[in-house]
N, C-alpha and C positions, 0 to 999 in steps of 0.2 A: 384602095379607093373606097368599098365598102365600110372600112371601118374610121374612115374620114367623116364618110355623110354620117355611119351613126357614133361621130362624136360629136358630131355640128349638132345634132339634131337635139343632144342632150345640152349643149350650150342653149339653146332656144327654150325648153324647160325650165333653166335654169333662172334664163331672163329674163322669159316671162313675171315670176315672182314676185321680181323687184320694178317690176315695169311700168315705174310712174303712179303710183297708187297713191302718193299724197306728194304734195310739192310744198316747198316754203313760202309764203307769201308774207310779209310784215305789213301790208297794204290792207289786207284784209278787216270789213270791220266786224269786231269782235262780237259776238251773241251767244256765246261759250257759255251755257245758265246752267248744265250739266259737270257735275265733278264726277271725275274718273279715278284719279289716282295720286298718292303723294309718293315721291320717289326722292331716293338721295343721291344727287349727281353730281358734281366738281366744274366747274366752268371749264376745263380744259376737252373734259368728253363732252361739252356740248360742243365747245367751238371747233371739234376735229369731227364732230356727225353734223353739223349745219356749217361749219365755215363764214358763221354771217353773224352780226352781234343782233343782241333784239333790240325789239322796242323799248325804247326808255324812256317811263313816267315819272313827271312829279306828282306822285300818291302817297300817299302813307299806306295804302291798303295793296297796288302792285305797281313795282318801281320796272321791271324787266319783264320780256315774254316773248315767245317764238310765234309765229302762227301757223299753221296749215290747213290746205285747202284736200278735202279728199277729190281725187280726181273724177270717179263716177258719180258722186250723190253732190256734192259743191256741202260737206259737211265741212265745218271747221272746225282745228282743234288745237290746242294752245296749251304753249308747258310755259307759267309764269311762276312766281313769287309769292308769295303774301304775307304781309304785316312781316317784311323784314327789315333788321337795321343794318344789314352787312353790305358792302359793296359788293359790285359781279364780280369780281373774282374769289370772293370771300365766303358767300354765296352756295350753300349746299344744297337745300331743302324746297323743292320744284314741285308744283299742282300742277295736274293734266284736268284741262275743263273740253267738254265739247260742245259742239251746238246739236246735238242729238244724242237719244240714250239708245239708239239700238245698239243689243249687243257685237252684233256681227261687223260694222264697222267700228265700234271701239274697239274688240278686239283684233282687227285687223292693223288697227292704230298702234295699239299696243306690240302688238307681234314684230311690226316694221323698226319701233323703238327699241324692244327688246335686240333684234338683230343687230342692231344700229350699235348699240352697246355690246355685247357680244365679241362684235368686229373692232371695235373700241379695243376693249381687254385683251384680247388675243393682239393684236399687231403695231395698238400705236399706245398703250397705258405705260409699257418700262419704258421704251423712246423719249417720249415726253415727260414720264416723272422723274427720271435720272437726269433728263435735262442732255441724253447724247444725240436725242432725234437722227439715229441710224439703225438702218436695215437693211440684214442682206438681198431681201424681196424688194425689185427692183418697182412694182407697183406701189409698196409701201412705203418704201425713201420718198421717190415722191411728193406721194400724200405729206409725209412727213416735213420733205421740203415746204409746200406749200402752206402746210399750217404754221412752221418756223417763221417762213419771209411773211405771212399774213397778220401774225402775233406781234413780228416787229414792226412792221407797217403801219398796227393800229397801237402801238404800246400807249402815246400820250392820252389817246381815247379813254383804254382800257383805266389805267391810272386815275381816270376822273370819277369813274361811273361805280 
């Protein structure tokens, strides 16, 4: 029994971590006047760490974009586009803007993406790019399942944008 509570307890460490520190909002209005970062990312690992398509502009300057809300400061932070001509799936080359420069939530922003990606590579990058979307880890199939039926779901969308 002892060594029950101190596994639970390490579970509770653990979740803490990831416990709600920024949320996805597409709602949000944007005041992102702060650049952070350019990252090269694949629309397939955005849409397996967000699950949600973005905002879609007609801009010349940004056509697509996620937003979030940092859950203690109400910082926002947002991975768009700029001056591209690719379609989203086509689509590699992502700015991270926020609405604040402290470092200690940008990097907090960053850390959560970095993991975000990470988790990406490790369990759903050969699934999805070999196109078998299978795994033996039953939390993963899953995940997997649901970005499958979700991808089909939205295919005619995807196809436009």
């Amino acid at each position: 029994m002892n060594s029950l509570v101190k596994d639970m307890s390490k579970m509770d460490i653990v979740d803490s971590k990831y416990q709600h520190k920024f949320l996805l909002d597409n709602n949000l209005e944007n005041d992102c006047c702060y650049f952070v970062a350019k990252v090269q990312l694949h629309f397939y690992q955005l849409w397996s760490m967000f699950s949600e398509l973005p905002c879609v502009y007609e801009s010349k300057t940004c056509k697509y974009e996620w937003k979030f809300v940092h859950v203690r400061t109400g910082a926002v932070f947002s991975i768009y586009d700029w001056k591209n001509k690719n379609t989203l799936l086509n689509t590699k080359t992502w700015y991270i803007g926020g609405s604040v420069n402290d470092k200690e939530i940008v990097n907090e922003f960053l850390m959560v993406l970095c993991d975000a990606i990470e988790c990406y590579n490790r369990y759903y990058k050969v699934p999805i790019e070999t196109k078998t979307f299978k795994s033996d880890i039953v939390e993963v199939q899953n995940g997997l399942d649901s970005i499958k039926r979700s991808i089909i779901d939205n295919r005619e969308i995807l196809k436009n944008l």
